[in-house]
GUMI-799104 format. One record per atom (N, C-alpha, C, O): residue in one letter; x, y, z. Coordinates in pm, whole numbers, padded with zeros to 5 digits, always signed. Layout:
REM GUMI-799104
aXYZ;...
//
This chain:
REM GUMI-799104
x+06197+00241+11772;x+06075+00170+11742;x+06073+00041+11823;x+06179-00019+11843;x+05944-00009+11876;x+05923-00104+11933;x+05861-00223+11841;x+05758-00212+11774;x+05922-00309+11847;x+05805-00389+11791;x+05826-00549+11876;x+05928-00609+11911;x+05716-00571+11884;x+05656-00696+11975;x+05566-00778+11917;x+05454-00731+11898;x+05596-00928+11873;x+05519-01017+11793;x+05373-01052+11940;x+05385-01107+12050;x+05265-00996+11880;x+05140-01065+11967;x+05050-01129+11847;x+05039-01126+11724;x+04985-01195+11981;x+04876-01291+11952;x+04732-01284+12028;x+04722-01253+12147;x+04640-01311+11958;x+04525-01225+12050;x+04403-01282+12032;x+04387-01272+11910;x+04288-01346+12087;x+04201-01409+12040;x+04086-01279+12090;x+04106-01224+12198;x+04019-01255+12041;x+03956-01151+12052;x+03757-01141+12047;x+03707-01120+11937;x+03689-01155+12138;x+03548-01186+12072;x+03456-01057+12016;x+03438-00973+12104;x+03431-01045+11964;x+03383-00974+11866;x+03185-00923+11944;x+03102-00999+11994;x+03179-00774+11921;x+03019-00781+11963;x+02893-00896+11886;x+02793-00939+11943;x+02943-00928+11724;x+02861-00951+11687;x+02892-01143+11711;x+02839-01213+11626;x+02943-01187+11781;x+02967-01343+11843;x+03114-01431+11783;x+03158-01542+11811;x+03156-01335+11699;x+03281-01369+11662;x+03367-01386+11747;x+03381-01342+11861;x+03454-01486+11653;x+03598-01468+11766;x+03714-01464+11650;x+03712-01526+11544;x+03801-01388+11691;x+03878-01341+11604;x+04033-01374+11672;x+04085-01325+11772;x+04073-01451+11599;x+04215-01521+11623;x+04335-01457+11531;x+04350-01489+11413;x+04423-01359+11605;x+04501-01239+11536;x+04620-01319+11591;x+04632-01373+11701;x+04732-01310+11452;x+04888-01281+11495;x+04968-01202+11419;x+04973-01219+11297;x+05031-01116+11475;x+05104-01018+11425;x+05198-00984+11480;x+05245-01044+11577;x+05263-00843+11410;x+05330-00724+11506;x+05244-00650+11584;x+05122-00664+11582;x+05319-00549+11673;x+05219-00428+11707;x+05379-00385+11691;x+05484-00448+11687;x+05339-00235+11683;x+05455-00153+11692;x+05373-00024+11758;x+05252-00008+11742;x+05454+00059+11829;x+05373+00186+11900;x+05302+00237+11810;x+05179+00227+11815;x+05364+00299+11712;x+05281+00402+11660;x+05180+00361+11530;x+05127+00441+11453;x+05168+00198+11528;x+05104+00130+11396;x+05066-00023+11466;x+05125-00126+11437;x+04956-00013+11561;x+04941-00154+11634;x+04851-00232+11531;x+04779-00182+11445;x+04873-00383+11562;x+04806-00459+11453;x+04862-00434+11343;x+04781-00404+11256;x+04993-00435+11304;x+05065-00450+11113;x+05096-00548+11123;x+05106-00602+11233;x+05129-00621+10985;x+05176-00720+10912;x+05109-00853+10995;x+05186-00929+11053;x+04986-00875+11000;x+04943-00949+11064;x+04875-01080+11000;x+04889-01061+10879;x+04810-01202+11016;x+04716-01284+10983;x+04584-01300+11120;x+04569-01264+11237;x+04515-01373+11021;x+04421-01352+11119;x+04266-01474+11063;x+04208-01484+10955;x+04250-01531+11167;x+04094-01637+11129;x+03986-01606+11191;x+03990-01605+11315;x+03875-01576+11128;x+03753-01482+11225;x+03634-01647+11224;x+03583-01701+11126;x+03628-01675+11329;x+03538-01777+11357;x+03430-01755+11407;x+03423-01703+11518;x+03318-01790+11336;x+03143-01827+11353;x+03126-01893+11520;x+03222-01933+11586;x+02997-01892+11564;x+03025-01998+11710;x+02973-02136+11690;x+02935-02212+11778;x+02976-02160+11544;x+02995-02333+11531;x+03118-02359+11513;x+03144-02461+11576;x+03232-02309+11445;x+03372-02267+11465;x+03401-02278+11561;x+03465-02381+11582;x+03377-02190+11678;x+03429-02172+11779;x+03424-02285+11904;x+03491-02313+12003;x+03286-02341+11828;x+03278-02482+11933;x+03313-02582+11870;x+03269-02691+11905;x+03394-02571+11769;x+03449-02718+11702;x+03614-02665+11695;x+03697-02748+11658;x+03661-02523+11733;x+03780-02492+11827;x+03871-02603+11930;x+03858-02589+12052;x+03958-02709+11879;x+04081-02760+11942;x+04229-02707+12005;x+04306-02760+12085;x+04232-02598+11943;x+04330-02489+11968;x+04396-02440+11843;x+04352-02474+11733;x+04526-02341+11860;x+04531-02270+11745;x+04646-02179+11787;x+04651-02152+11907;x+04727-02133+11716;x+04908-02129+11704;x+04926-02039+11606;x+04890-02035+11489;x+05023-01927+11715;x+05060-01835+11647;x+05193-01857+11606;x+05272-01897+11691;x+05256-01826+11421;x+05382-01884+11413;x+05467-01721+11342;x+05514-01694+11231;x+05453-01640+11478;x+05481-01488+11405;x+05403-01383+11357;x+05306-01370+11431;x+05404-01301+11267;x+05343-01230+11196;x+05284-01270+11057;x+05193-01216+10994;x+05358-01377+11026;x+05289-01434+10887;x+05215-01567+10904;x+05155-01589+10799;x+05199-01646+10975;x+05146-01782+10991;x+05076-01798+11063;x+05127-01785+11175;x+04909-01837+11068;x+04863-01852+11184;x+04790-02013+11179;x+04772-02016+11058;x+04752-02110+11216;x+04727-02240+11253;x+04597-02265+11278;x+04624-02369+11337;x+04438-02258+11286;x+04384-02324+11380;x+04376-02485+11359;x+04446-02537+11272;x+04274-02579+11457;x+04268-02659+11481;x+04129-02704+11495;x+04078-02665+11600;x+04056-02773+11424;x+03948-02788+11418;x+03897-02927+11478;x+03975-03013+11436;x+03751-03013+11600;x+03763-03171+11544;x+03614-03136+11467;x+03528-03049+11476;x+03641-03272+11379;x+03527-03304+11269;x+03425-03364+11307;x+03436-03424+11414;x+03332-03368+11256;x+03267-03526+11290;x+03306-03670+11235;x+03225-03763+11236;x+03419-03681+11192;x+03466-03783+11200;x+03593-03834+11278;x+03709-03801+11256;x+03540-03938+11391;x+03618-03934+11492;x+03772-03940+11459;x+03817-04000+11361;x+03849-03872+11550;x+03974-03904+11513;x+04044-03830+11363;x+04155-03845+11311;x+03960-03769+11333;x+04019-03672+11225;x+03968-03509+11244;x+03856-03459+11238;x+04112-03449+11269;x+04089-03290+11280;x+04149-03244+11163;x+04240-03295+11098;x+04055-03093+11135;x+04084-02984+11055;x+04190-02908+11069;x+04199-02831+11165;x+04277-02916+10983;x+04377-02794+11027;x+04388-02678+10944;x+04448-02703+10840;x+04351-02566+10954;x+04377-02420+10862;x+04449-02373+10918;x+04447-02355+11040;x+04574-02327+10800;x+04657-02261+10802;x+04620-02117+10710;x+04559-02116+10603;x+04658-02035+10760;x+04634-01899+10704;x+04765-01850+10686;x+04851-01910+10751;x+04804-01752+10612;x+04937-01715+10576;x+04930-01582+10487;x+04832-01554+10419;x+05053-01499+10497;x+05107-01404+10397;x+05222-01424+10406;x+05285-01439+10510;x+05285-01426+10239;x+05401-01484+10249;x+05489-01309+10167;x+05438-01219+10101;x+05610-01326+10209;x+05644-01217+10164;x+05656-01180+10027;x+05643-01268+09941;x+05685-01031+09986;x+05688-01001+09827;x+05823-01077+09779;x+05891-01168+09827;x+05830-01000+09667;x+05971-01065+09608;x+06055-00922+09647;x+06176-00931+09624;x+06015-00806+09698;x+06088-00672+09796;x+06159-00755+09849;x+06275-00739+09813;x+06143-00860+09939;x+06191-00928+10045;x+06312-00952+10022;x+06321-00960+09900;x+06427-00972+10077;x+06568-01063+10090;x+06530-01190+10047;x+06412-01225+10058;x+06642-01286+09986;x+06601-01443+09990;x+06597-01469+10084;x+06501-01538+10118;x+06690-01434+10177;x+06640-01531+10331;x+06531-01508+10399;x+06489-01603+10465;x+06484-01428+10401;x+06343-01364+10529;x+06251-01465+10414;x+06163-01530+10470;x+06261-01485+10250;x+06150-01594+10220;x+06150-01700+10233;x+06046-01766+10229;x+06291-01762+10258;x+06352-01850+10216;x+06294-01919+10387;x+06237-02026+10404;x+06330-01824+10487;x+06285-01837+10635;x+06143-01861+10631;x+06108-01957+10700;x+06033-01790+10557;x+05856-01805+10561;x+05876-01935+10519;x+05844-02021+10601;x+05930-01981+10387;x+05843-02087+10345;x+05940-02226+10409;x+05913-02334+10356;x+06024-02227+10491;x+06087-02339+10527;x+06002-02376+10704;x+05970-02479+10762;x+05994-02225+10737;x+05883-02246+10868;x+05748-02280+10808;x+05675-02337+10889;x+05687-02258+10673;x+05540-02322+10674;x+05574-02462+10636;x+05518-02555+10695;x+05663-02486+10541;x+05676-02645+10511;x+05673-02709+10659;x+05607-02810+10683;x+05748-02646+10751;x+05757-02704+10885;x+05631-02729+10943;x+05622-02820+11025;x+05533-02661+10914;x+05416-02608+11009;x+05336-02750+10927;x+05313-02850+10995;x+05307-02748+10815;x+05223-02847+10734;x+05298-03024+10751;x+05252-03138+10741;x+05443-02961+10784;x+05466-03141+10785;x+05399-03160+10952;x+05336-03266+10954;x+05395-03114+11041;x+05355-03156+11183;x+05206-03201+11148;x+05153-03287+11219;x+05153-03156+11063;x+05012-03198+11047;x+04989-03327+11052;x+05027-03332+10936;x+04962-03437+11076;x+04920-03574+11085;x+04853-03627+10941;x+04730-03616+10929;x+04908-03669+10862;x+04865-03714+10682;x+04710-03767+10711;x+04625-03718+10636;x+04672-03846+10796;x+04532-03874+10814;x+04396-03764+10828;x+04274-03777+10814;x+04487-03652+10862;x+04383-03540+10953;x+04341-03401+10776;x+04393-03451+10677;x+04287-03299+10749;x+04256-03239+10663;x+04342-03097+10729;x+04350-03046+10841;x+04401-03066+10588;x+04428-02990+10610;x+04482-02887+10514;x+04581-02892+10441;x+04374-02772+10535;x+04353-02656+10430;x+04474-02561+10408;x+04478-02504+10518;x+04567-02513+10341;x+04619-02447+10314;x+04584-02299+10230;x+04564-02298+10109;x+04580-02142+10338;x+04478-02054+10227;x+04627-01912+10290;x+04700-01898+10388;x+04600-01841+10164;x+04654-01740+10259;x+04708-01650+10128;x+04678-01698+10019;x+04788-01518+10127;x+04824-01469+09981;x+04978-01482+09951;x+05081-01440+10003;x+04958-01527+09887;x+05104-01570+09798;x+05172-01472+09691;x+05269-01496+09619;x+05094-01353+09697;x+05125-01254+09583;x+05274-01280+09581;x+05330-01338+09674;x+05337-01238+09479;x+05465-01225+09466;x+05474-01036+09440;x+05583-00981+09423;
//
């Protein structure tokens, strides 16, 4: 089996843009993925945006208030199936991901947490 972590911004017929990170694997492309589907007022208030694997994805929004950007984080975090470490690994890389955030700037935290 192959598997290869991608990332893919993708525009959509109907004006979307669709910001994917995942696996692909040959025979099951696009699993275990996240993903932010942006409007084209979204897309033009687009600063950039970070893939952190198969479970974490980042964008970057600016506001209209100068000097303060949006940050959404999107996420699936693993079951409790999981090993402690592979969770123990998700949630020490998102704590990571949310402390880089700048305390001045907004920033949304959404994603499923099922256990």
């Amino acid at each position: 089996m192959t598997l290869l972590i991608t990332r893919a911004a993708i525009y959509l017929a109907s004006g979307k843009l669709l910001l994917y990170s995942g696996h692909e694997e040959e025979n099951a492309p696009h699993t275990q993925g996240v993903a932010l589907m942006l409007s084209k007022q979204a897309q033009n208030a687009l600063v950039g945006w970070e893939s952190h694997g198969s479970r974490i994805i980042k964008a970057s929004f600016k506001t209209k208030k100068e000097d303060i950007t949006m940050n959404v984080i999107q996420c699936y975090a693993p079951t409790n199936d999981y090993n402690e470490d592979a969770k123990d690994q998700f949630y020490n890389r998102l704590q990571s991901i949310i402390e880089k955030c700048q305390t001045k700037d907004l920033t949304i935290l959404m994603g499923d947490f099922n256990a």
